[in-house]
C-alpha positions as CSV (number, residue, x, y, z in Angstrom):
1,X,30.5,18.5,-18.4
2,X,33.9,17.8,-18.4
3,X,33.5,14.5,-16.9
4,X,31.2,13.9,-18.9
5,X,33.1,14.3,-22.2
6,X,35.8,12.3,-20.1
7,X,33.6,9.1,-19.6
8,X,32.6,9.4,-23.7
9,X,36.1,9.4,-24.3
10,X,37.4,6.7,-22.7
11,X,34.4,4.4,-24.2
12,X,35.5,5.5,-27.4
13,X,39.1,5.0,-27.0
14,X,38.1,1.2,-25.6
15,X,36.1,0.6,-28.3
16,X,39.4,1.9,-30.7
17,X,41.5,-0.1,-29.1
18,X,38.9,-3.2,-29.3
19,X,38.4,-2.9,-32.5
20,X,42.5,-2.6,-33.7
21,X,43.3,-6.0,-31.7
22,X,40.5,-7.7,-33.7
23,X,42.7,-7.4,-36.6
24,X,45.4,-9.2,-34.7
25,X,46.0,-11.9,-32.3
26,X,46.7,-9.2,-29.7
27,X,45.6,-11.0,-26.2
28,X,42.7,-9.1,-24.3
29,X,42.3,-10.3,-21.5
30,X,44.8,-7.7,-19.9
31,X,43.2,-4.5,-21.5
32,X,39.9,-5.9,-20.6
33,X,40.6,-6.7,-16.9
34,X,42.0,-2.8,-16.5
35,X,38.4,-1.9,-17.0
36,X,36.8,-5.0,-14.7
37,X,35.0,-2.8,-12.1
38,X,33.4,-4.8,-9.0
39,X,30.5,-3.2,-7.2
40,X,30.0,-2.1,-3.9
41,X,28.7,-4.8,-1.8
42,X,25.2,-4.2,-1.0
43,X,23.7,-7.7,1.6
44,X,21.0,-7.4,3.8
45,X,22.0,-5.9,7.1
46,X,19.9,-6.5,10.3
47,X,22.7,-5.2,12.5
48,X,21.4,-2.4,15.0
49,X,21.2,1.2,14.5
50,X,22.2,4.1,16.7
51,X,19.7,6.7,16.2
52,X,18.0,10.1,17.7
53,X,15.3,10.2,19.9
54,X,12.3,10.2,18.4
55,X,10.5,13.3,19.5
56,X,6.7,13.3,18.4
57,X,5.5,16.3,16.8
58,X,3.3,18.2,19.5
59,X,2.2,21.0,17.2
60,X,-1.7,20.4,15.9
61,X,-1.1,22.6,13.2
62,X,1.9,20.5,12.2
63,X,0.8,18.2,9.1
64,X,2.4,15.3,10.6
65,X,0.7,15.8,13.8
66,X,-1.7,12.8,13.5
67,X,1.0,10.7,12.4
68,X,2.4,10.5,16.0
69,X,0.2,7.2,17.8
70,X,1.4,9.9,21.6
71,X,-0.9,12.5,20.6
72,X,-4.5,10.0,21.3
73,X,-5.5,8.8,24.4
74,X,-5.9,4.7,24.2
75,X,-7.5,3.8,27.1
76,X,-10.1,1.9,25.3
77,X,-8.4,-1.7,25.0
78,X,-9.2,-4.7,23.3
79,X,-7.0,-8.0,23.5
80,X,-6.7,-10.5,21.2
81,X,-4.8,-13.5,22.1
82,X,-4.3,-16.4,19.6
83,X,-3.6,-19.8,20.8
84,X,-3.3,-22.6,17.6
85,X,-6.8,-22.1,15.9
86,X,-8.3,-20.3,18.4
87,X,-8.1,-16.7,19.9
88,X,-9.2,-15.2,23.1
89,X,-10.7,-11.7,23.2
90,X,-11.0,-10.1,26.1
91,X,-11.7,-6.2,27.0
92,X,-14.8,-5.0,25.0
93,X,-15.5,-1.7,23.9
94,X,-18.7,0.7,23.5
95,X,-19.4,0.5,19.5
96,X,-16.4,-2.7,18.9
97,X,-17.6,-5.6,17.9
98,X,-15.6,-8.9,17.7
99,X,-16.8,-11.9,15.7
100,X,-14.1,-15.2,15.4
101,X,-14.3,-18.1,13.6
102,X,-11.1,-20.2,14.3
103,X,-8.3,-18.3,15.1
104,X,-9.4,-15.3,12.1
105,X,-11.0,-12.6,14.1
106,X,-13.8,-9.7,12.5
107,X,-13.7,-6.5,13.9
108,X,-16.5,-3.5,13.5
109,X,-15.1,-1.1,14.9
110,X,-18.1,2.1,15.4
111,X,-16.9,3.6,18.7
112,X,-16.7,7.4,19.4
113,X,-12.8,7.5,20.3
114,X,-9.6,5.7,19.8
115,X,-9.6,2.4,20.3
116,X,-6.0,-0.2,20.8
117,X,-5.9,-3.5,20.0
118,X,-3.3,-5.6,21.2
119,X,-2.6,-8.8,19.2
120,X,-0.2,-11.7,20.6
121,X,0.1,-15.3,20.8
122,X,0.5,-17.7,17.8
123,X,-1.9,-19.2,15.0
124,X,-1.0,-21.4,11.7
125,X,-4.3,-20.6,10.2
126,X,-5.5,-17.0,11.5
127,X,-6.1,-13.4,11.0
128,X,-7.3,-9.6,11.8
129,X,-10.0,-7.8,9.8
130,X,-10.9,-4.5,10.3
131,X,-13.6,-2.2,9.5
132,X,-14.4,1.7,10.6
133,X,-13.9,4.8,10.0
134,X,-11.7,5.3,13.1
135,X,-8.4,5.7,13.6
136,X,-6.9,2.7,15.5
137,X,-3.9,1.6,17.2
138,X,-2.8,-2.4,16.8
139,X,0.0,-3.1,19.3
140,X,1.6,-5.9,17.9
141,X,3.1,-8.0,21.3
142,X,4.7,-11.1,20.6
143,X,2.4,-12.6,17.8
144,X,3.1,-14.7,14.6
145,X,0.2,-15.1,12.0
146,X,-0.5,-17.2,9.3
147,X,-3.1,-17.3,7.1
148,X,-3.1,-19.6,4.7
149,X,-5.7,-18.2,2.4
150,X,-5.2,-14.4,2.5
151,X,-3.9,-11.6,4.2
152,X,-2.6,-12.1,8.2
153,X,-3.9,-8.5,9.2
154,X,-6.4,-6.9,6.8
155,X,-7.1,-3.1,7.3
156,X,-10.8,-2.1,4.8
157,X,-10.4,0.8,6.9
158,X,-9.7,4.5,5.4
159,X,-8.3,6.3,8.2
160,X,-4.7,5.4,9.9
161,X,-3.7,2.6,11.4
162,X,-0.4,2.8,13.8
163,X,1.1,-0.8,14.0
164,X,3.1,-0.4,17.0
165,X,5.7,-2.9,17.8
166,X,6.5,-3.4,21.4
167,X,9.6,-2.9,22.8
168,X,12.0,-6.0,22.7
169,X,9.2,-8.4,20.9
170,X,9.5,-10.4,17.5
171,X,6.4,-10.3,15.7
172,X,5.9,-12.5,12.3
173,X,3.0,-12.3,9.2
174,X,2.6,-14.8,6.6
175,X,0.2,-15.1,4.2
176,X,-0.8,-18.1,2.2
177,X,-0.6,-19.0,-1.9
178,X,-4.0,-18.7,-2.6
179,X,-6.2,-15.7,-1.2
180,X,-9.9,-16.4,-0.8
181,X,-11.3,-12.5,-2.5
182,X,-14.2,-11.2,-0.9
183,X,-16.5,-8.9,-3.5
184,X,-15.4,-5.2,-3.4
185,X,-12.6,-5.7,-1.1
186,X,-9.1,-5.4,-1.7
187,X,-6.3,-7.8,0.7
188,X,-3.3,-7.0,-1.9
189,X,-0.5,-8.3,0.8
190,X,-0.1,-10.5,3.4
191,X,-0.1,-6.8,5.9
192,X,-3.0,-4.3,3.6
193,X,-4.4,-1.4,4.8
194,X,-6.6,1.0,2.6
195,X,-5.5,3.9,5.0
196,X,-2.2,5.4,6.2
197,X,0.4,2.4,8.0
198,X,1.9,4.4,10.4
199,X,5.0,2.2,11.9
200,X,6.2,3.2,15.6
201,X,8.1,0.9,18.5
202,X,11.5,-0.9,18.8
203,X,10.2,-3.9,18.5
204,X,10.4,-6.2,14.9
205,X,8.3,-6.8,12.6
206,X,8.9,-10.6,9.9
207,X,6.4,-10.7,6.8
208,X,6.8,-13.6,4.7
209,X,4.9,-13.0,1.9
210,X,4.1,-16.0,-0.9
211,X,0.7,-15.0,-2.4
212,X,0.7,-11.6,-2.7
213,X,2.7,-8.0,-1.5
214,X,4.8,-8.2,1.9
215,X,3.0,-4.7,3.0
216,X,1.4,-2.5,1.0
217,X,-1.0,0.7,1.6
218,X,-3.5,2.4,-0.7
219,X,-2.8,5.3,0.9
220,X,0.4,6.4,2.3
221,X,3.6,4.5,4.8
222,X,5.4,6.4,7.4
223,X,8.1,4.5,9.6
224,X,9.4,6.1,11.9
225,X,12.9,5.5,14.5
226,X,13.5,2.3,16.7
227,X,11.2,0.2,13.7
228,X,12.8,-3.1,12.5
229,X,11.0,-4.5,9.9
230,X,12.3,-7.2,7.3
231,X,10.3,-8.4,4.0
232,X,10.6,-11.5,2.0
233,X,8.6,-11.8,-0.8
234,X,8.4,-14.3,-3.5
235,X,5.3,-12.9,-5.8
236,X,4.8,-9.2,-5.7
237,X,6.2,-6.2,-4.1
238,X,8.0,-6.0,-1.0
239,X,6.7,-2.8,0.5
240,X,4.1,-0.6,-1.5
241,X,2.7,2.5,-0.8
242,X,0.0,4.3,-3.4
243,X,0.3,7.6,-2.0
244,X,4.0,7.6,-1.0
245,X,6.4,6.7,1.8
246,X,8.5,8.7,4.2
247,X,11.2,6.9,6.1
248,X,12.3,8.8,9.3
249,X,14.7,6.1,10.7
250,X,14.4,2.3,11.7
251,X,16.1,-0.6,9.7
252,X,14.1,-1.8,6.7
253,X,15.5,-4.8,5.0
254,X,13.3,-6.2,2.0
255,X,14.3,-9.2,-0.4
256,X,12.2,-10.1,-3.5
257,X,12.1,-12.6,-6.1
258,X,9.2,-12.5,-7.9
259,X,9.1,-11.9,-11.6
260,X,8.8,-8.1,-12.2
261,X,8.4,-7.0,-8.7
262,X,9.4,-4.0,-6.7
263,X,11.8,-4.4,-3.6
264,X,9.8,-0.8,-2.8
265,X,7.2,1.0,-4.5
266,X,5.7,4.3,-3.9
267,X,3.0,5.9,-6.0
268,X,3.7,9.4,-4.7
269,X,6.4,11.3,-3.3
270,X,9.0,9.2,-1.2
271,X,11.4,11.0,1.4
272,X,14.0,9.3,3.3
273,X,15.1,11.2,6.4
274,X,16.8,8.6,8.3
275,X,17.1,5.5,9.1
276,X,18.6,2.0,6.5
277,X,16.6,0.8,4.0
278,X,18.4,-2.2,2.3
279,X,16.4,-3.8,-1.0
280,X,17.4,-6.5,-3.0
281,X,15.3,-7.7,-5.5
282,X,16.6,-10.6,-7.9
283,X,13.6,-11.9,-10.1
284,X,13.4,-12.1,-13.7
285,X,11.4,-9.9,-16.1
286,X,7.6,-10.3,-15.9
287,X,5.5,-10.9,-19.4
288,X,1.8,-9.4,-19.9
289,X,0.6,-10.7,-23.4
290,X,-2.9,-9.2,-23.8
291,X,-3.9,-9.0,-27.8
292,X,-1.1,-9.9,-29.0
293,X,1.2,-7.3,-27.5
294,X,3.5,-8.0,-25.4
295,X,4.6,-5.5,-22.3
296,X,7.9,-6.5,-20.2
297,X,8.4,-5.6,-16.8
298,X,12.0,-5.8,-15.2
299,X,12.2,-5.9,-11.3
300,X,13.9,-3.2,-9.0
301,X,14.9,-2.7,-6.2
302,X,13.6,1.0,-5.5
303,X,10.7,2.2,-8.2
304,X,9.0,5.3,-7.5
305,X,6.1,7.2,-9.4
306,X,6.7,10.5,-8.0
307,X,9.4,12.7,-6.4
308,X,12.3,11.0,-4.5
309,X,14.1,12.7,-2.3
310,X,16.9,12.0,0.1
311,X,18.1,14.3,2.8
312,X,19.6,11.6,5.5
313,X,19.7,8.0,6.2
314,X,20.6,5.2,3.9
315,X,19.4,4.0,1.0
316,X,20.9,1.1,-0.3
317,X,19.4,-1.1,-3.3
318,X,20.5,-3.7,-5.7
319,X,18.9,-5.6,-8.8
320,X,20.2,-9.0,-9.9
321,X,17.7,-10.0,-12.1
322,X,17.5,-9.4,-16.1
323,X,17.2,-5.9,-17.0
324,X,16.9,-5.1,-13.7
325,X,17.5,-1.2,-12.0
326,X,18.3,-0.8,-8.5
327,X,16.4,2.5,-8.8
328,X,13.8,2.8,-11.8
329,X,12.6,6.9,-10.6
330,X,9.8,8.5,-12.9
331,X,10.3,11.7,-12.0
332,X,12.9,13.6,-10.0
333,X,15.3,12.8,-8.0
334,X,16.9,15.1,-5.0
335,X,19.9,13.9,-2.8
336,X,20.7,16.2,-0.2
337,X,22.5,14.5,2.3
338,X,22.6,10.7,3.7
339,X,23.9,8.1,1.0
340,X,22.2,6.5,-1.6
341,X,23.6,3.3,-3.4
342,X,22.8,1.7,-6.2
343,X,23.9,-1.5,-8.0
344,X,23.0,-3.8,-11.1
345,X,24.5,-6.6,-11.4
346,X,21.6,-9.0,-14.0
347,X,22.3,-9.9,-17.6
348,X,20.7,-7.7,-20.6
349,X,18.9,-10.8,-22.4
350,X,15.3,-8.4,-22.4
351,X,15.7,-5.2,-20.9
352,X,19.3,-2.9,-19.6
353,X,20.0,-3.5,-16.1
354,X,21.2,0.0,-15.1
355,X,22.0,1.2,-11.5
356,X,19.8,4.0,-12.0
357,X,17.4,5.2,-14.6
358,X,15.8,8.5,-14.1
359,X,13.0,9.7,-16.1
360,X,13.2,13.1,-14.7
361,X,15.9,15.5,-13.2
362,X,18.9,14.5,-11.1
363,X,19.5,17.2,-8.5
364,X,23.3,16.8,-6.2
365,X,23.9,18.8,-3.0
366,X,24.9,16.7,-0.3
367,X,25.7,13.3,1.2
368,X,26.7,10.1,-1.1
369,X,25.6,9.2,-4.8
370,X,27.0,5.4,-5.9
371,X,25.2,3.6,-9.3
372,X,26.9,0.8,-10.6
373,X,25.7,-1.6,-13.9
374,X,28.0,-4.4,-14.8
375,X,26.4,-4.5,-18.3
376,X,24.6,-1.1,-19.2
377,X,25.5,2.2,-18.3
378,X,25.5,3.5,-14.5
379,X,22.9,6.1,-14.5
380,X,20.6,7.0,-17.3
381,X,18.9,10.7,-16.4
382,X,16.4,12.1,-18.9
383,X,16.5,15.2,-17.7
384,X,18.6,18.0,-16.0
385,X,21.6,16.8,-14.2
386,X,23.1,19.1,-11.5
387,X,25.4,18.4,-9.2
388,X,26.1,21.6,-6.1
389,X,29.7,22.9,-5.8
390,X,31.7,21.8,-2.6
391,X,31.3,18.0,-3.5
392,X,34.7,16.5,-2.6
393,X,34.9,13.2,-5.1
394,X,32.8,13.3,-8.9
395,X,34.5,10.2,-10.4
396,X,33.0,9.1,-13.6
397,X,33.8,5.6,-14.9
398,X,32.2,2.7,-17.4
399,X,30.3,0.8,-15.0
400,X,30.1,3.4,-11.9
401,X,29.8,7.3,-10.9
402,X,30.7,8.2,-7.4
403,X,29.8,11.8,-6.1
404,X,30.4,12.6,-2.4
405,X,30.3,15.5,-0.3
């Protein structure tokens, strides 16, 4: 509270001390410049990370236990080998069936137990569909996709799909400006999956998004250790998740510029456990004018529906755009260890750019806090703000707050 009162203080006194020199000819510039704060730098970082083994979970009454791609046997194979506008598919499979046109590939996939595909090779005009009610396994093995009317891999599937990248390979998406839509069937990014994503390997993972999302989920994203994956997306969100995200380690970097979009959105609870997430997203507001009134959407970098909560890794997001928030959080917020940065650094034409804005409670007990705003305030929490004892720096300022255990 102190602090608090502190921070209200010196705004007060600056805006005193503003006000007297406007009755003089008092120079500004070097009272002003005392209070010039510059951010932390936050850039996109694809340097490597040292992390723990990933040990699977082993323990079927574990909840995350079908989350791991070790606990099913895949000796059913089927391999799908792109080569220009053509692909090659070889290996077939009791209840799979593969239809191709080109280089885009069908796949019906009614067989009685798991089932990998492996996907390499290039194509400029190509893609994967799926359908079943099967969990799956797509090994992704040196391949780069384009398709230039809708999504590169297309999951209408409900149950998980683990997108493994093999070790040591680069693997790219694209997707193309204009999606062809098929009745009753949703392709809302250039990777879509109705059911879980479930990211595993050291290899990495390039989606170039233009028409639509980067990634996106209707149900929930895990990512787990060893991942690389990196987003740029110049319409919609970056990485999108309707029923949540939980980031155990891997480097995630994610750039986009689209008007109003989300560097990462998740529609229910996100965790961060490990790992870097870096996302930077720099677009202007978005307009929606339907009757006459008018609803404006800033980007950010970070916006979450649900529950956030940070208990290792690093977080580190930044909004350039107008109005923009490097986290917008509509509920609570929990940092218990790891770091979590935030910077804003657009213009306040529309909406406030703020370095956080929290709609719910603001819970401190370990690790790093950082929000920065050049031109709005810092952190805006709505409700409860508590910060643990031990911490070892709580500096309050008029662009930043720094708490760090």
């Amino acid at each position: 509270m102190n602090k608090i009162l502190r921070y209200s203080l010196l705004l007060a006194a600056l805006s005193l001390m503003m006000a007297s020199c406007e009755k003089d000819d008092t120079d500004m510039a070097d009272i002003i410049t005392q209070y010039q704060v510059e951010p932390a730098s936050i850039e996109l970082d694809y340097s490597d990370l040292e992390e723990a083994a990933d040990v699977p979970v082993t323990d079927e009454n574990d909840s995350a236990y079908n989350d791991y791609v070790e606990n099913s046997a895949w000796n059913r194979v089927v391999e799908l080998n792109f080569a220009g506008d053509v692909v090659e598919v070889n290996g077939t499979v009791p209840g799979v069936m593969v239809r191709t046109e080109g280089a885009h590939v069908t796949v019906v996939n009614m067989s009685t137990g798991p089932v990998k595909f492996v996907a390499s090779g290039v194509t400029a005009d190509g893609s994967m569909k799926f359908y079943g009610d099967k969990r799956m396994q797509l090994l992704l093995n040196h391949v780069d996709i384009t398709n230039q009317h809708g999504a590169a891999i297309n999951n209408q599937g409900s149950k998980t799909m683990y997108v493994v990248l093999a070790d040591g390979t680069a693997n790219s998406l694209q997707d193309g400006p204009d999606y062809t839509m098929v009745d009753e069937e949703d392709q809302k990014a250039a990777l879509f999956s109705e059911g879980q994503i479930i990211f595993s390997g050291t290899g990495r993972l390039n989606v170039n998004a233009v028409g639509r999302g980067g990634i996106r989920s209707d149900d929930y994203i895990r990512v787990r250790p060893g991942v690389k994956i990196n987003v740029n997306c110049s319409a919609l969100d970056g990485l999108r998740a309707n029923d949540g995200i939980i980031m155990d380690g891997g480097v995630i970097n994610i750039e986009t510029t689209g008007d109003g979009a989300k560097g990462v959105r998740s529609g229910g609870p996100m965790r961060v456990n490990g790992g870097r997430l870096v996302a930077i997203s720099t677009g202007a507001p978005r307009y929606a004018d339907e009757d006459g009134i008018v609803d404006t959407t800033a980007c950010a970098a970070l916006y979450c529906d649900s529950v956030l909560v940070v208990g290792g890794g690093s977080l580190k997001l930044k909004a350039t755009g107008d109005g923009g928030k490097g986290l917008n959080a509509k509920r609570d917020v929990n940092v218990a260890g790891g770091s979590m940065m935030a910077v804003a650094t657009g213009t306040r034409t529309i909406k406030k750019p703020k370095g956080m804005k929290i709609d719910g409670s603001l819970a401190m007990s370990g690790g790093y806090f950082y929000s920065y705003s050049r031109r709005s305030d810092p952190l805006e929490v709505a409700g409860k703000t508590s910060v643990a004892t031990g911490y070892k720096t709580w500096d309050i300022g008029p662009k930043v707050i720094t708490i760090a255990y």
